[in-house]
Steps between C-alpha positions, in 0.01 A plus 500: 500500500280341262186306616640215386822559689291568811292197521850302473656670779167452708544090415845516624482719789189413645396156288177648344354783319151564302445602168126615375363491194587147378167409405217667320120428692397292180826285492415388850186407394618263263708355744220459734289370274759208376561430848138430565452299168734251662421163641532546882483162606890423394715419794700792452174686567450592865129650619406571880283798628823703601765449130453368199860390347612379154835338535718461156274782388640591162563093408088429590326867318752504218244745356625781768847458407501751192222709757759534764800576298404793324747767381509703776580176725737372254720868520454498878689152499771599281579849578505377935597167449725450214489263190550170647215451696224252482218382648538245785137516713176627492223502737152659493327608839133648504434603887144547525340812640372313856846346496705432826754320361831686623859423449727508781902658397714298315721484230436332138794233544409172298486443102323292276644237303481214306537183762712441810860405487730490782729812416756619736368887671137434377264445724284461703202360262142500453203402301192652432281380279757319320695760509848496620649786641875500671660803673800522261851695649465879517666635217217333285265636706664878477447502149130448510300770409093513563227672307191529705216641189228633729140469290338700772579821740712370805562667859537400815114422518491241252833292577760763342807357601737595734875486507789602697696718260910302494430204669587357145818550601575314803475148277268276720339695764235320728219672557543407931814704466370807378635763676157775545703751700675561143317357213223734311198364359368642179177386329554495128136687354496377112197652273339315272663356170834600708779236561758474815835387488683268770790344643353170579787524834272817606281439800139527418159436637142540422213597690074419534276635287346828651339677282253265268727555187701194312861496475568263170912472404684373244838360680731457248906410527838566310833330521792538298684196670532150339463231706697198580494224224295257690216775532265690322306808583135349514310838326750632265402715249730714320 
């Protein structure tokens, strides 16, 4: 089995895997450095003492956008993904080293598009910062893929996510129902300049900072899927 091979079955068995070596030291640098040229006070821009978040990441630092999709990204996509696939949201999240912001499990279940339109099986909706984002039906969400591009070394001491390997496969699955007697949690480690793959259906969480180290990801996602005529995708990119 090639490593490529491997990393697919890992995606579709347990709805992640890891993959080092995406990113040289100095091309994070340059990232970091265009992200902190940037003019913060933008209402996609989100600062507190616990996260600092860039919403429609790749449409406000266009400069990263060649950055983040360097060859060895651009392979990754195609080789696991497939040709079809574009770009359809991007986030940024620094968590600073005192931070105790923590995420609680859940699963990635909205989009981001365009406007809202009454469509039959989408919804429920939201806004945030004029943004609208609509939990579309599952098959959409099933063919999601999600690129988390860690610029720093992440374990479970600096908010390293944790999953519970399948639960991408059960469709919607609350996070009260989780069954503990049989689920396994796993906290996904990623080294620095290495990317993780998701189901955005797999359970996840994140934990407090423990250990006086950042955790800064790139949150990037795929789809393949067109949607209905009324709607568009609000960050494609192809």
């Amino acid at each position: 089995m090639t490593e490529i091979e491997r990393h697919k079955t890992e995606i579709k068995e347990n709805g992640f895997t890891t993959v080092d070596n995406i990113y040289s030291d100095q091309e994070i640098e340059q990232i970091l450095f265009a992200i902190d040229q940037a003019d913060n006070n933008r209402e996609t821009f989100r600062k507190s003492s616990d996260l600092f978040a860039i919403r429609q990441f790749l449409n406000e630092i266009p400069t990263t956008t060649n950055l983040v999709f360097n060859d060895n990204l651009k392979n990754l996509v195609k080789q696991v993904f497939g040709d079809n696939y574009f770009v359809v949201k991007s986030i940024y999240f620094d968590k600073p080293e005192t931070s105790n912001w923590y995420v609680s499990y859940h699963q990635d279940l909205t989009i981001s598009v365009d406007k809202k339109v009454e469509i039959e099986n989408f919804g429920p909706w939201t806004t945030k910062q004029n943004q609208f984002a609509v939990q579309p039906p599952i098959d959409i969400l099933e063919n999601i893929f999600t690129i988390r591009i860690h610029l720093d070394e992440t374990d479970e001491n600096n908010g390293a996510l944790k999953v519970i390997p399948k639960s991408h496969l059960k469709k919607v699955y609350r996070p009260e129902t989780i069954a503990w007697d049989i689920e396994k949690e796993t906290t996904c480690n990623v080294k620095k300049g290495g990317v993780m793959i998701m189901k955005p259906l797999l359970l996840h969480s994140s934990s407090r900072t423990t250990n006086n180290k950042k955790r800064r990801v790139i949150h990037i996602e795929f789809s393949n899927q067109e949607l209905p005529t009324e709607l568009k995708w609000a960050e494609r990119l192809n």
